[in-house]
Each structure stands twice: as structure tokens, then as C-alpha cells.
C-alpha positions in Angstrom: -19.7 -19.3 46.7 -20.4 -16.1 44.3 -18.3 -15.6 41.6 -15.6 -12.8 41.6 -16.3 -10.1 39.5 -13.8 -9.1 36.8 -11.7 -5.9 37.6 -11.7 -3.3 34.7 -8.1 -4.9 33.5 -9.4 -8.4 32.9 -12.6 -7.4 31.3 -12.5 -8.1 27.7 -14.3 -6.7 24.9 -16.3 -8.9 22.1 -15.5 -7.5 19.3 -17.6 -7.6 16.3 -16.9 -10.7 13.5 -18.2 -11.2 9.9 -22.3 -11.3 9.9 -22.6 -9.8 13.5 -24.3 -6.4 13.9 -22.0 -3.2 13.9 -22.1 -1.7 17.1 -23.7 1.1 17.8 -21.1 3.8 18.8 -21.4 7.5 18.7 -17.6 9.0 17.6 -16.5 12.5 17.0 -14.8 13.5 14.0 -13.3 15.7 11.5 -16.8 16.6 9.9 -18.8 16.6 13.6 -20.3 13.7 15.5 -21.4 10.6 14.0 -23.9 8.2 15.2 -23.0 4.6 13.9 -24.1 2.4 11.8 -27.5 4.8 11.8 -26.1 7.3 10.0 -24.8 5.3 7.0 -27.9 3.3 6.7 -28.8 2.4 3.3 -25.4 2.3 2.2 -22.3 0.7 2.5 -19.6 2.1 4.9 -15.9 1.4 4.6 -14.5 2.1 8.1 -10.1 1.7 8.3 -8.1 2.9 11.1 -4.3 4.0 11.3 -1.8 3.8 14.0 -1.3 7.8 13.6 -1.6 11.0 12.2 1.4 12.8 10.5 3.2 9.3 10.0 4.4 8.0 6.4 2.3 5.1 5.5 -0.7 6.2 6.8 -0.1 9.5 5.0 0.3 7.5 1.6 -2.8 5.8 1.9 -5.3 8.7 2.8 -3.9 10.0 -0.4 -4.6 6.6 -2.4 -7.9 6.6 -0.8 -8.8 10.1 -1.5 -7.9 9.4 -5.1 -10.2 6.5 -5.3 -13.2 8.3 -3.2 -15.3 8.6 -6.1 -15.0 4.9 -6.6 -16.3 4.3 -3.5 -19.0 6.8 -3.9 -20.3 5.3 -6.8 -20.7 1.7 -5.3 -23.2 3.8 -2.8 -20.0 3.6 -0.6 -18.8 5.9 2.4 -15.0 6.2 3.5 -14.9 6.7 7.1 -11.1 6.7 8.9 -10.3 6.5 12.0 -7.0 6.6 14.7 -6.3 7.5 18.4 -6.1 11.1 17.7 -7.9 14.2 18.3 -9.8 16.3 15.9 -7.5 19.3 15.6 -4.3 16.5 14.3 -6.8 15.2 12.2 -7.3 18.6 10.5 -3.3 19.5 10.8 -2.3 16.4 8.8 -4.8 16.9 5.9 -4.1 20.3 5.5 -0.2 19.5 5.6 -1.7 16.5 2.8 -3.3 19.6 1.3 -0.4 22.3 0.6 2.1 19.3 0.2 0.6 16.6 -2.0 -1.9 18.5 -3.3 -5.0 15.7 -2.4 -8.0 17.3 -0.2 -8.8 14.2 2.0 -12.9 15.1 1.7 -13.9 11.9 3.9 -14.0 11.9 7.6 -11.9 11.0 10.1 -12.6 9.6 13.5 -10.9 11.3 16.2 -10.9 8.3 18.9 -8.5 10.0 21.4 -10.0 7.5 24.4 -9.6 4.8 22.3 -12.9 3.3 23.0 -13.8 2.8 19.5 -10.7 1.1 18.5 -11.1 -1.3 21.8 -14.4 -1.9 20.5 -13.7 -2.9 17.0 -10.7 -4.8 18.2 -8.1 -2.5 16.2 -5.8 -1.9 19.2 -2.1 -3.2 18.2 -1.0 -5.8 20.7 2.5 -4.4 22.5 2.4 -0.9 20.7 0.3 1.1 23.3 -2.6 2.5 22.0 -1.1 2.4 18.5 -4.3 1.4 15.9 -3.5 -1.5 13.4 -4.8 -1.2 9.7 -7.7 -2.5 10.2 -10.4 -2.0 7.4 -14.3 -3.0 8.3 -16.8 -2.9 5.1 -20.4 -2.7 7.1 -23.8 -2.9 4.5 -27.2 -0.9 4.0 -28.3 -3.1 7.0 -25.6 -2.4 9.4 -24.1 -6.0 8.9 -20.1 -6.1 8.8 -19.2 -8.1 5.6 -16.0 -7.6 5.5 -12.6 -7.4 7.8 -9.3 -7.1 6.7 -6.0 -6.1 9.1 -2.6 -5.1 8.2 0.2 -5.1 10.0 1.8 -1.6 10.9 4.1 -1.1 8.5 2.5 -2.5 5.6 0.1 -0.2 3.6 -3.1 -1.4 2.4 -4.0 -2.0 -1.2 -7.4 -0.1 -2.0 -7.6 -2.0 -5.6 -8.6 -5.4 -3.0 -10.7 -3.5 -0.9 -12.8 -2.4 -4.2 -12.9 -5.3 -5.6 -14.0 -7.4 -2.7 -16.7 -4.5 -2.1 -18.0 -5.2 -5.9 -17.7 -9.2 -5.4 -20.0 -8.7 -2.2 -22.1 -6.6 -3.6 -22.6 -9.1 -7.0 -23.3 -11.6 -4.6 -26.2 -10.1 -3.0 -27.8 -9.1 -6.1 -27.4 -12.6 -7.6 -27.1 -15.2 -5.1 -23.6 -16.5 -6.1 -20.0 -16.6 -5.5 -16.9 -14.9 -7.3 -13.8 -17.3 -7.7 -10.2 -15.9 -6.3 -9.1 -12.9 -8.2 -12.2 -12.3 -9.6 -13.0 -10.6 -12.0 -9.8 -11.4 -13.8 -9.4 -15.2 -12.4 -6.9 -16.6 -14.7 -8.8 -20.0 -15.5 -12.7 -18.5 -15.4 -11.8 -15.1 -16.2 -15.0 -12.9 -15.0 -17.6 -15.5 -14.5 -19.3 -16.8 -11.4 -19.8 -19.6 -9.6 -23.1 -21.3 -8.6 -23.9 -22.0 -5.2 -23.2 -25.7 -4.8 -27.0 -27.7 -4.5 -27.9 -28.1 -0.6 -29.6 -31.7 -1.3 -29.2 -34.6 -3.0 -32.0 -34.0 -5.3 -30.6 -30.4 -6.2 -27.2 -32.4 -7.0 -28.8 -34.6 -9.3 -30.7 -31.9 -11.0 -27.6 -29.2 -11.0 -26.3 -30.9 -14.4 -30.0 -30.2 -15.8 -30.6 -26.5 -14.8 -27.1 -26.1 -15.5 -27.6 -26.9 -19.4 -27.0 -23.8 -20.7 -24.4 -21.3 -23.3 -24.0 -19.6 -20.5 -22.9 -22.0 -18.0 -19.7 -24.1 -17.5 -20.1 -27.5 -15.5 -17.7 -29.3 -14.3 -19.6 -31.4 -11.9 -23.0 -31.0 -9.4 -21.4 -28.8 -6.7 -19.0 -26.7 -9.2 -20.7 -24.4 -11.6 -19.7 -21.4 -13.2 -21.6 -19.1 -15.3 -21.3 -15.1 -17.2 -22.6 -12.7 -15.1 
């Protein structure tokens, strides 16, 4: 006997995880059409969606992220936001942002009226319609997503994490490590690192040897820290 094939309401969508591929999607938005990841390639992308236009938390963080844009920019980092919207809200609420806060949102916002997108990403808010959650997706130069957070709908996102987890990723690729928690102002280890713990038994033994250093701190074979 043949299997039955899935009606449209009990298909589900795999959504992307940490280390998968970003899907390829082409999305309309406030600056013109997008193709993704292409058009970001060779630098990093911060995508984050919001359950809607012209609502107050949402509203607060555009303006927080706006603020911080040149933050971004200068870790070679794109903002890119995104909710179930058309284009013409999109430009209604940042002018109303505009002549009321004063901030001129400059980065673009996905206008995902369909909802495909969010479906894709997996940013739909389970039991609020078609209602986006705060998801945030930091993709690299390569098109790899590194990154997911989510926050619930009526708590706004703090964009001093999101930069700092985008600098900890990005130290980590240029030197092979790992940051401890609230790095870099960890209470015990302040700004330093921590080695990648040895994958054998002979890189165990030799771990309190290479690590023999100023610079280094050991504390035993598979936990190392050192300055940046």
C-alpha cells in the first residue's frame, strides 16, 4: 500500500538551526527586493522579525537598533527586519518613528505579507495568528546561521547581547577559541579566552606544556584561559 500524501495543513516546514545553510528566499522590502543570503555575502547579516508594525515594543526596538546601526556596520554587519506586513506600513511606521522620535530607521525591512518567510524561518507565534515572535537570526560571510535567539512577544530584545554575541563569534573564528559567559566582562576571567579543550589524550598531556605561558591561566588539561 502507497503511502498517503500529506495535505497542505499537515505539511511542515524544516526550519533552519545553528550551522545549517540560510535558505535561499527572495523577499520584498522597504529598500526593493532582496535575494538572500546572496546578497549579504561576505558579510554578516543580522535578520530579527516583529509581531507588527505601529505596535509599542517593536517601535522601541527599531529605535534602539537604529541607534546602534553603526555598531553593526562596523563589525561588517547588516540589520535586516522583518514582520507580516506590507511595504507601504513599513514606510508609515518609520516615518511616524521619524517626525515623532526623531530616529530615521536607514535599514530595511521585510515586508512578508504571505508569511512565507516567517514560516520558513520558523518565526510564526504559536496561537497568535500570523503574529511574528522576536526572533533574531545572525547568518556569516558564508551564508551559515550562527546564531538564533527568540523572545517572547511582549518582551523587547536587548541589542547590547546581540553585539556582544556577534563580537564573541566573530573572535572565535579569527582565533579558534571560546569566550566564557558574559564575556568580555566575565566576573572571574574578566576579558580573556578560553582554549579549546585537547581532542586526545596526548593533546591532554601536552596542554599543561603549550600552556606555559604569561599569558595563559591553567587550571587543568581541558580548561585554559588566555588574553586575547
Amino acid at each position: 500500500m502507497s503511502e498517503r500524501t500529506p495535505t497542505a495543513d499537515e505539511r511542515t516546514v524544516e526550519t533552519p538551526g545553528i550551522g545549517d545553510t540560510f535558505p535561499e528566499l527572495t523577499v520584498e522590502t522597504s529598500h526593493g527586493e532582496r535575494e538572500l543570503p546572496d546578497d549579504y555575502q561576505g558579510e554578516w547579516l543580522v535578520l530579527f522579525s516583529h509581531p507588527g508594525d505601529f505596535t509599542p515594543v517593536c517601535t522601541s526596538e527599531f529605535v534602539a537598533f537604529e541607534q546602534r546601526r553603526e555598531e553593526f556596520e562596523e563589525l561588517d554587519a547588516e540589520l535586516l527586519g522583518l514582520s507580516i506586513d506590507r511595504v507601504h506600513s513599513h514606510i508609515k511606521w518609520t516615518d511616524w518613528i521619524d517626525d515623532n522620535l526623531g530616529v530615521d530607521i536607514q535599514f530595511p525591512i521585510i515586508a512578508d505579507d504571505q508569511g512565507t518567510v516567517a514560516e520558513t524561518l520558523g518565526m510564526l507565534h504559536p496561537g497568535a495568528g500570523t503574529a511574528t515572535v522576536r526572533s533574531v537570526f545572525v547568518v556569516d560571510p558564508e551564508g551559515t546561521v550562527r546564531l538564533i535567539l527568540t523572545y517572547p512577544m511582549e518582551i523587547g530584545r536587548n541589542i547590547d547581547e546581540i553585539l556582544r554575541s556577534l563580537r564573541a563569534l566573530q573572535k572565535s573564528d579569527e582565533q579558534e577559541i571560546a569566550v566564557p559567559a558574559d564575556w568580555p566582562e566575565n566576573e572571574t576571567f574578566g576579558n580573556k579566552v578560553l582554549m579549546s579543550p585537547p581532542a586526545t589524550e596526548a593533546g591532554a598531556k601536552a596542554r599543561r606544556e603549550e600552556a606555559d605561558g604569561e599569558e595563559y591561566d591553567y587550571y587543568d588539561w581541558w580548561f585554559v584561559t588566555r588574553e586575547q
